[in-house]
Wavefront OBJ file of the C-alpha trace (Angstrom):
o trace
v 53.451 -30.741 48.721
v 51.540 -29.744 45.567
v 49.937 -26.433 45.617
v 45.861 -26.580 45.615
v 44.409 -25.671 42.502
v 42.556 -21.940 42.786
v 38.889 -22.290 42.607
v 37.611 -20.259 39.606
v 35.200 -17.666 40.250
v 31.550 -19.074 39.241
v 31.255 -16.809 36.692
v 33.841 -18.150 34.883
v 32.508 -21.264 34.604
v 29.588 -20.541 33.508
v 31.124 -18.518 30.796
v 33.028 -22.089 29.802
v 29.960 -23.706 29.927
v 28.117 -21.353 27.708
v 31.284 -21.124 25.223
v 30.949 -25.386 25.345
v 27.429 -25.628 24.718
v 27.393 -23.023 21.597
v 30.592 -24.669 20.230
v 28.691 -27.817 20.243
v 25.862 -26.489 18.469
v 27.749 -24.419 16.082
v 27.571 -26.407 12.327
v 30.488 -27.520 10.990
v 31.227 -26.089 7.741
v 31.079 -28.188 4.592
v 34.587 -28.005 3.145
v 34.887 -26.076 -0.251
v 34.225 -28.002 -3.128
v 37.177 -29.744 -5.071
v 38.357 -28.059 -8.503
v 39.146 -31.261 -9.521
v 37.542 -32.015 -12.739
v 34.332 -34.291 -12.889
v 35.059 -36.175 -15.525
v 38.461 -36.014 -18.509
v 36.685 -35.585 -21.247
v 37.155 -31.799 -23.393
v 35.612 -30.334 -26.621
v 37.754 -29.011 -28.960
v 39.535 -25.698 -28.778
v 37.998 -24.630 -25.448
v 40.050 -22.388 -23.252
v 40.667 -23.151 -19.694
v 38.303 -20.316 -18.701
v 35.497 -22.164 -20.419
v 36.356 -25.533 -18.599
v 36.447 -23.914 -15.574
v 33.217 -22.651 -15.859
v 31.469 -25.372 -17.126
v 32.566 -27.464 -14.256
v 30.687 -25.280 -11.846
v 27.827 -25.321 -13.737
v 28.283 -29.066 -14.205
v 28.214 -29.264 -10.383
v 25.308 -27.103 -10.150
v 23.420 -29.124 -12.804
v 24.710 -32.270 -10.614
v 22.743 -30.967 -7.519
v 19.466 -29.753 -9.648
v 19.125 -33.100 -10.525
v 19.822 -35.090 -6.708
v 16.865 -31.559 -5.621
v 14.489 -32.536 -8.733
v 14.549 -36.059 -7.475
v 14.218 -35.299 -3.779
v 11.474 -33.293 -4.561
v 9.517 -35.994 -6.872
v 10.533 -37.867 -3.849
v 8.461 -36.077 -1.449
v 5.646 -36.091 -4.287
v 5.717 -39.657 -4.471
v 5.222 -39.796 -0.296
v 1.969 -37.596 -0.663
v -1.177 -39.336 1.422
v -4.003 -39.577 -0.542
v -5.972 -35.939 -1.094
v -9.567 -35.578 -1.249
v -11.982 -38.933 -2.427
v -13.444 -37.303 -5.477
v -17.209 -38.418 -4.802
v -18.725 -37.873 -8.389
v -17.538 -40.019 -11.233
v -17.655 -37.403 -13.590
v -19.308 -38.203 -17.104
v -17.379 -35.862 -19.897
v -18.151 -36.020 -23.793
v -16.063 -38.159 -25.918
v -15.981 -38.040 -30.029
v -17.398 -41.715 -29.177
v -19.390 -40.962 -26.740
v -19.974 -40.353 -22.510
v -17.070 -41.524 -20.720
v -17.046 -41.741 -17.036
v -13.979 -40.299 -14.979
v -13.217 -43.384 -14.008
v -12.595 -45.014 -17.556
v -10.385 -42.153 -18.492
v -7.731 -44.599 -16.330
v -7.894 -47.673 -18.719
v -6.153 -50.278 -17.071
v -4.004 -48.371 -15.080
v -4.589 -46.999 -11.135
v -3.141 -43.280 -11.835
v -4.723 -40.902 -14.181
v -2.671 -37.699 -15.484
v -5.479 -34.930 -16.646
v -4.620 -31.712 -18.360
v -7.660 -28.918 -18.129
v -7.302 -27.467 -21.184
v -7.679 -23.864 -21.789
v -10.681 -23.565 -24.953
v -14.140 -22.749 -23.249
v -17.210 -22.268 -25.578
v -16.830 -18.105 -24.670
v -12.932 -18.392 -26.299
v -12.599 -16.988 -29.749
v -9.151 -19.891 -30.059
v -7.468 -21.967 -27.891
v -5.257 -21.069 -25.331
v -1.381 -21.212 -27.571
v 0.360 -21.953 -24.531
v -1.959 -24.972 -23.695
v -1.735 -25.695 -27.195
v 2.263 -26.015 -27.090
v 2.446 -27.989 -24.462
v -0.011 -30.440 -25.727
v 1.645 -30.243 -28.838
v 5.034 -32.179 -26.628
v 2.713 -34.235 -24.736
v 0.496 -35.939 -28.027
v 4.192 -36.975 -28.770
v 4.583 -38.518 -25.452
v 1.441 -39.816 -24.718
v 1.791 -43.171 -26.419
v 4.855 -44.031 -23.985
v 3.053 -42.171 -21.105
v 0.161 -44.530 -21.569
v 2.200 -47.688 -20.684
v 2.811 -46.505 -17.147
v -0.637 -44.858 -16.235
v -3.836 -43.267 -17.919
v -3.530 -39.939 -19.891
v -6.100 -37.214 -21.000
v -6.896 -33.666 -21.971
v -10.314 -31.830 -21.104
v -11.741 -28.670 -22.038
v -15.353 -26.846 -20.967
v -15.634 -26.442 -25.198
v -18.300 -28.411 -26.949
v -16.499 -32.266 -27.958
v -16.918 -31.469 -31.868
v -14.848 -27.950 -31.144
v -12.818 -29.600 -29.492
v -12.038 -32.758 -31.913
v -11.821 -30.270 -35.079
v -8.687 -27.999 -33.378
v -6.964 -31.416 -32.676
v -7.447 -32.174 -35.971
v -5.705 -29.167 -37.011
v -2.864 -29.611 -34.703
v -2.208 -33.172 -35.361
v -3.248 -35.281 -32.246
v -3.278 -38.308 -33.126
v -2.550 -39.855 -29.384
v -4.342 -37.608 -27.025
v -7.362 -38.799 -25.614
v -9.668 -35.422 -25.529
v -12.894 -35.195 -23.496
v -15.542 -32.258 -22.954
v -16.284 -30.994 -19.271
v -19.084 -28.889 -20.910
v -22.316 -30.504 -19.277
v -20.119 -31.338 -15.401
v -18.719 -29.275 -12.936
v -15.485 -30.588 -13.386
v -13.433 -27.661 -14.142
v -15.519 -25.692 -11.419
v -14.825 -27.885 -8.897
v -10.961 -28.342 -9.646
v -10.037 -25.129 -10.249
v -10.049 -25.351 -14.294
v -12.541 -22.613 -14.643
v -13.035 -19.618 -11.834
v -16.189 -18.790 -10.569
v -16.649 -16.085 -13.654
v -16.269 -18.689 -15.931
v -12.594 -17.684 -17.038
v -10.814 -21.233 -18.311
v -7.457 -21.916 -16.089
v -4.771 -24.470 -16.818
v -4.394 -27.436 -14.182
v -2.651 -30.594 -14.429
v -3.915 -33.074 -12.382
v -2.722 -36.694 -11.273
v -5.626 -38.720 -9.750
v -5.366 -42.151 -8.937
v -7.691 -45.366 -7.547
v -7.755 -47.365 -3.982
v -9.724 -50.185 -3.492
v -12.497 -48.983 -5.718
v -12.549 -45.502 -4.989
v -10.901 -42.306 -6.639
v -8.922 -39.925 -5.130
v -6.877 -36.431 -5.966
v -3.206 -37.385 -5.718
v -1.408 -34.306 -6.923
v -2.107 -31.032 -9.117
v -0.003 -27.985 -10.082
v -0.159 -26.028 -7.230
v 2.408 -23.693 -8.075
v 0.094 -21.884 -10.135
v -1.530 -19.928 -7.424
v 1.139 -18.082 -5.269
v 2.366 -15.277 -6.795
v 5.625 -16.005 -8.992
v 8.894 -14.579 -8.859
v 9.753 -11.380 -10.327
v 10.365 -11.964 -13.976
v 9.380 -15.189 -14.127
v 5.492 -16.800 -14.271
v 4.242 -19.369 -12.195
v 6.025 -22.386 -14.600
v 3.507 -24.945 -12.865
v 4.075 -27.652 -15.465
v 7.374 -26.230 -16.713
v 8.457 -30.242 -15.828
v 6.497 -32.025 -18.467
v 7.081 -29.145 -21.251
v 10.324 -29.632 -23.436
v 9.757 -25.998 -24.736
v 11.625 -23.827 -22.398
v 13.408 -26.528 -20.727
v 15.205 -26.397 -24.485
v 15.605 -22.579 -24.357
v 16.788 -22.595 -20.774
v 19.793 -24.074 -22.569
v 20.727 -21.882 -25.253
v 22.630 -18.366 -24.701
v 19.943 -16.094 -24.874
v 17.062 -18.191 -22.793
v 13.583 -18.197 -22.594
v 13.381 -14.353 -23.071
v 11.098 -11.623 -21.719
v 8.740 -11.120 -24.522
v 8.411 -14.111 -26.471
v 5.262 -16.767 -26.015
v 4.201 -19.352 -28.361
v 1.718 -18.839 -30.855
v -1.229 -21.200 -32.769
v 0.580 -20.467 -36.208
v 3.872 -18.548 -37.288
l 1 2 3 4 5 6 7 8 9 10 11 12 13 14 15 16 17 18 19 20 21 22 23 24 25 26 27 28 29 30 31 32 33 34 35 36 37 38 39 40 41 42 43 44 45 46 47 48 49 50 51 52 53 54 55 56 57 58 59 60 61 62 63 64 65 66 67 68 69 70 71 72 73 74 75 76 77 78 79 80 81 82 83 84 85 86 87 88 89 90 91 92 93 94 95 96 97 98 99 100 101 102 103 104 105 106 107 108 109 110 111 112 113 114 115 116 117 118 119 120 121 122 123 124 125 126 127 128 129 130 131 132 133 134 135 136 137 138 139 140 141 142 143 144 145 146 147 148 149 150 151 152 153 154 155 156 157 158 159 160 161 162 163 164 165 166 167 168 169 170 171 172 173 174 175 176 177 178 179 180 181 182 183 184 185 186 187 188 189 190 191 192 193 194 195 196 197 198 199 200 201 202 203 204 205 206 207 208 209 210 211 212 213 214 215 216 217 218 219 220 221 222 223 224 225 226 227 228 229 230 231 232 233 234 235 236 237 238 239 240 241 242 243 244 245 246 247 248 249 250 251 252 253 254 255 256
C-alpha cells in the first residue's frame, strides 16, 4: 500500500503561491542583441574597432528612427485642440489676408511666429537660420499643406529683411494690428517676441489648433535648450553628425 502523501504546512503553500504569482509577473528579459553585422558593406581601411562601433551606433540610429516615427505617430492621432474663433486678418506686401487664406488649397496650415517685433533693433538670427532652411523647403512643403511666417513687425520691415536674406518662397505676413501672437504664445504679456511653430488645420468649415512646439516651455535639459523645432532645422541636425557637435558656445549669426 502506497504511503499517503504528507500534507504541507499552509504556510508553505502560500509561500509557493506567492513565489508562482511573482514568477508570472516577473518580465522576461529581451535577449542581448546579436553582434552580427547589419549589413556587409565596409569603408576602406577601417579597423575592426571602428566597425564595431559603428554597428552599435547603427543600431541605435536604427531605433531613433522606429521612436521618431512612433512619436510623429502619436502626433498624427492628436484630437483636434482648441476651434480658433477669430479668423485673424494679418498684413501682406499685397495686402490683408485672412487666417484662413494663409491655407490655400490645402486643410493644414504650418505657421512659424517669427521673432522681429517693431521694439527689436534686428531679427532674431536663430529665427533667421531656420527660415533660411525652410524658404528652401517651402516650395515642396507647399504641395502637401499651406506654409507661412509671421512677425508683430510692420509688413514693409518685414518684406525689406527678406529681401536681404533671399526669400523668395516664404509667404510672410504681419500680426502687428491682431492679437495673434498674444493669444498663441508668440509674444508674452510684456511684449517680448517668442518663437512658436504652429500646425493648424480646417473641419467642415471651421479652424482649429492641431499641434505647436510645446517643448519650448518646460525647462530643458542641462546643457542643452529647449530644441522645440530642432525637427524641421537641418542646422544642427548636420552638426550633430560631425566629431565635435553642435558645441557649447556657438549660435548662428545675421552675417559672418
Amino acid at each position: 500500500m502506497a504511503k499517503a502523501k504528507q500534507a504541507l504546512p499552509k504556510s508553505t503553500k502560500i509561500t509557493r503561491r506567492t513565489t508562482a504569482r511573482r514568477s508570472a509577473r516577473k518580465p522576461v528579459r529581451r535577449a542581448a542583441r546579436s553582434s552580427k553585422p547589419l549589413h556587409g558593406v565596409q569603408f576602406p581601411n577601417e579597423s575592426v574597432k571602428y566597425r564595431a562601433k559603428r554597428n552599435e551606433l547603427l543600431r541605435a540610429e536604427m531605433d531613433l528612427r522606429t521612436h521618431v516615427e512612433r512619436v510623429a505617430a502619436l502626433r498624427r492621432k492628436l484630437p483636434l485642440g482648441g476651434e480658433v474663433r477669430e479668423d485673424y486678418v494679418f498684413e501682406s506686401p499685397d495686402g490683408p489676408v485672412k487666417l484662413s487664406e494663409l491655407f490655400g488649397k490645402h486643410d493644414t496650415l504650418v505657421l512659424y511666429n517669427f521673432m522681429y517685433g517693431p521694439r527689436m533693433k534686428e531679427a532674431c538670427p536663430m529665427c533667421t537660420a531656420m527660415l533660411d532652411s525652410l524658404n528652401g523647403a517651402a516650395e515642396h512643403l507647399g504641395q502637401r499643406v499651406g506654409v507661412a511666417v509671421v512677425a508683430k513687425s510692420p509688413i514693409d520691415r518685414i518684406a525689406d529683411f527678406a529681401r536681404e536674406r533671399g526669400w523668395d518662397q516664404l509667404r510672410l505676413v504681419s500680426s502687428a494690428d491682431n492679437s495673434f501672437n498674444r493669444d498663441y504664445q508668440g509674444e508674452t504679456a510684456n511684449g517680448e517676441q517668442m518663437p512658436m511653430l504652429h500646425v493648424f488645420t480646417r473641419r467642415n468649415g471651421k479652424t482649429y489648433q492641431f499641434w505647436s512646439s510645446e517643448m519650448l516651455f518646460p525647462p530643458a535639459l542641462r546643457g542643452q535648450h529647449s530644441r522645440h523645432v530642432d525637427m524641421i532645422w537641418p542646422l544642427w541636425n548636420v552638426l550633430d553628425l560631425v566629431p565635435a557637435g553642435r558645441g557649447s558656445d556657438w549660435y548662428p549669426r545675421l552675417s559672418y
